[in-house]
Each structure stands twice: as structure tokens, then as C-alpha cells.
C-alpha positions as CSV (number, residue, x, y, z in Angstrom):
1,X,30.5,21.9,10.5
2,X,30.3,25.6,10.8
3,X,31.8,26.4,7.6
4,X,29.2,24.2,6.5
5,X,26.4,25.9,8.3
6,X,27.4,29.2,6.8
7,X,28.2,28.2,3.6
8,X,24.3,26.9,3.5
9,X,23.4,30.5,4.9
10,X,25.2,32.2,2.4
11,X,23.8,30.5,-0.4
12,X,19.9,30.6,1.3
13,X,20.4,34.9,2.2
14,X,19.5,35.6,-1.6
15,X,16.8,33.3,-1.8
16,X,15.2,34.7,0.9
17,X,16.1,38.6,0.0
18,X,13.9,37.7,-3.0
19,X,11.1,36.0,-1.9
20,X,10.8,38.9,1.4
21,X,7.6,41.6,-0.3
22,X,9.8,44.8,-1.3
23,X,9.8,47.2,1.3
24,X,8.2,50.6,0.8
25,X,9.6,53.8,1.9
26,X,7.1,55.0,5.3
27,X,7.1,58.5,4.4
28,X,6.3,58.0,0.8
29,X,2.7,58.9,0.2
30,X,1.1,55.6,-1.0
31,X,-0.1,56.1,-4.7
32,X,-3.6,54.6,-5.5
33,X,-4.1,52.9,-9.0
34,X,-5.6,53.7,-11.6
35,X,-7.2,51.0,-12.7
36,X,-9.0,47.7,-10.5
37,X,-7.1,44.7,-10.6
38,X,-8.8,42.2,-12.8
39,X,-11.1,40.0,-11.2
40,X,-9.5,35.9,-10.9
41,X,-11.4,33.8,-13.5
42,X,-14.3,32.4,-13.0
43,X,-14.1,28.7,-11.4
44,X,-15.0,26.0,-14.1
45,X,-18.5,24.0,-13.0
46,X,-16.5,21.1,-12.5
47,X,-17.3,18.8,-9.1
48,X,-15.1,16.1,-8.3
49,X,-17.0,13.2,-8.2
50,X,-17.9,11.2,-4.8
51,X,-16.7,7.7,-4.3
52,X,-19.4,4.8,-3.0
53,X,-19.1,4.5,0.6
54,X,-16.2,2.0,1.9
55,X,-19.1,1.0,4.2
56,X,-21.0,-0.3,0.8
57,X,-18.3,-2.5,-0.1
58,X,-20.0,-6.0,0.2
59,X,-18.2,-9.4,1.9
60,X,-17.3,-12.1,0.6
61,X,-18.8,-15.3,2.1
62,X,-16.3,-17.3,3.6
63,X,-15.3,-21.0,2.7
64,X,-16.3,-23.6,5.3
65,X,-13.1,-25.3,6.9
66,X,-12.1,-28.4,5.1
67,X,-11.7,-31.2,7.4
68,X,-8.1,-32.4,7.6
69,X,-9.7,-36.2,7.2
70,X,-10.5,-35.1,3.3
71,X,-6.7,-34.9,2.1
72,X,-5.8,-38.4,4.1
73,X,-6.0,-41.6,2.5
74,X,-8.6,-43.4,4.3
75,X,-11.2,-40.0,3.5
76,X,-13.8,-38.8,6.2
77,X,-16.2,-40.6,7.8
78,X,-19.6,-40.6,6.7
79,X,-21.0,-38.0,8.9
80,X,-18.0,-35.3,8.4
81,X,-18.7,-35.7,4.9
82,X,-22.2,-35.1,4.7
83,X,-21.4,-32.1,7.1
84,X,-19.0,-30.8,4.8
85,X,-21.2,-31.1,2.0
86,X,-23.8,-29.3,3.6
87,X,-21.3,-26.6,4.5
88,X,-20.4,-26.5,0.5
89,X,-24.0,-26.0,-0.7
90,X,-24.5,-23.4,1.9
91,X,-21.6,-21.6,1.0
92,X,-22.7,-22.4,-2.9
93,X,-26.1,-20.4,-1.9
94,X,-24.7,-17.7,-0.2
95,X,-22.0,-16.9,-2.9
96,X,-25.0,-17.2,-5.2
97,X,-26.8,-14.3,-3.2
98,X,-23.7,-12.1,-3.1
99,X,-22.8,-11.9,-6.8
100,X,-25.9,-9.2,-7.5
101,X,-24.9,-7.5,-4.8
102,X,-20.8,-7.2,-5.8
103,X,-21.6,-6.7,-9.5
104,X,-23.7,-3.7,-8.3
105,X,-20.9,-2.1,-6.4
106,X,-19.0,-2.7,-9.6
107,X,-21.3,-0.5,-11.5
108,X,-20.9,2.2,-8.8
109,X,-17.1,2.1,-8.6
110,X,-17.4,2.0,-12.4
111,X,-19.6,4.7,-12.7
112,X,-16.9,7.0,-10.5
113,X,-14.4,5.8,-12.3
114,X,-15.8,7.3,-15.4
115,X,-17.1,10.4,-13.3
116,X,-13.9,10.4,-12.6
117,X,-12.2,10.9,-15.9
118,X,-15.3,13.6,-16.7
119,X,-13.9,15.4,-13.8
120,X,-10.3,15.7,-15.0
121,X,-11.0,16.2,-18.4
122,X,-13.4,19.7,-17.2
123,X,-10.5,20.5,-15.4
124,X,-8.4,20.2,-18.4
125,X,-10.9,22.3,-20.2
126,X,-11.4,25.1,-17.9
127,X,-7.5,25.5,-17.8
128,X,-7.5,25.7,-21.7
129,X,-9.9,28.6,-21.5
């Protein structure tokens, strides 16, 4: 295990030897340069684009119970029927009121989506330049 251990030391000592800042000599006066360092590029204009809200994300309406008298033989009674069926057409108006409101979210996540791809391909530009 120790042989181990400083075998991995032996082989890290170089790595680190190069990636320490070279030291400088204290009584060395320090020479100033000549010329500025070029200033870093200009960032690109590119914004990454914002997502719609999680929060936005609309429900789907849930499906009434089936009454475990449907799938027997004999069928429901009258009443759970007509219950049921009132619970379908209730369900049928409601899923009817949320499809607007899903295919809008659709445009938004569509629309980032393709903000999206603007994004990355600005980026793509800017590091061309």
C-alpha cells in the first residue's frame, strides 16, 4: 500500500511542479512591460433564453373512477351508470377547456426551444469571430 502511495506521489510531483506559477527571484527588480496586455474580447450579445415557468405547466384533468360493476357481467345498476356518465361528460368538458390552455404552453416551450437553438448558434458565432 505504501509503495502504492508513493509511487502515485511520484508520478503527481511533476504535475504539480508545473502547474505551481514560476517563482521569481525577491531581490530581482521587477521589470514593467512595455506594452498593455490586450484587452479580453468583447462578449458576443447573446442571452440565453428563459424557460416558461414550471409553475405555468397546466394539469391534466383527471379521469373519473370507473366503477368495478362496469367490467362484470351483470353491468351497473341504473343509477351508477348515469353517475358515471355524468362523471364522463364532465371530464369530456373539462378536457375540452384544458386543450387551449396546453397547446399554449406548447407554443411557449416551442418558442424556447427555438430561442434556444438562436442562442447556441450566437454562441457559435461569436467564437468564430
Amino acid at each position: 500500500m505504501r509503495g502504492t502511495l508513493l509511487l502515485l506521489a511520484g508520478m503527481l510531483a511533476p504535475a504539480i511542479a508545473l502547474a505551481a506559477p514560476p517563482a521569481t527571484a525577491p531581490s530581482a527588480p521587477a521589470a514593467k512591460p512595455a506594452t498593455k496586455a490586450a484587452p479580453p474580447p468583447a462578449a458576443a450579445a447573446c442571452t440565453p433564453p428563459e424557460p416558461p415557468p414550471a409553475s405555468a405547466r397546466p394539469t391534466k384533468p383527471p379521469l373519473p373512477d370507473k366503477p368495478a360493476c362496469l367490467d362484470a357481467k351483470g353491468g351497473c345498476p341504473g343509477w351508477e351508470a348515469y353517475s358515471y356518465n355524468d362523471a364522463i361528460k364532465a371530464y369530456n368538458l373539462q378536457a375540452q377547456a384544458f386543450r387551449p390552455i396546453a397547446e399554449a404552453y406548447m407554443q411557449k416551450l416551442n418558442a424556447y426551444v427555438k430561442a434556444s437553438a438562436d442562442y447556441a448558434q450566437c454562441e457559435v458565432n461569436a467564437m468564430q469571430k
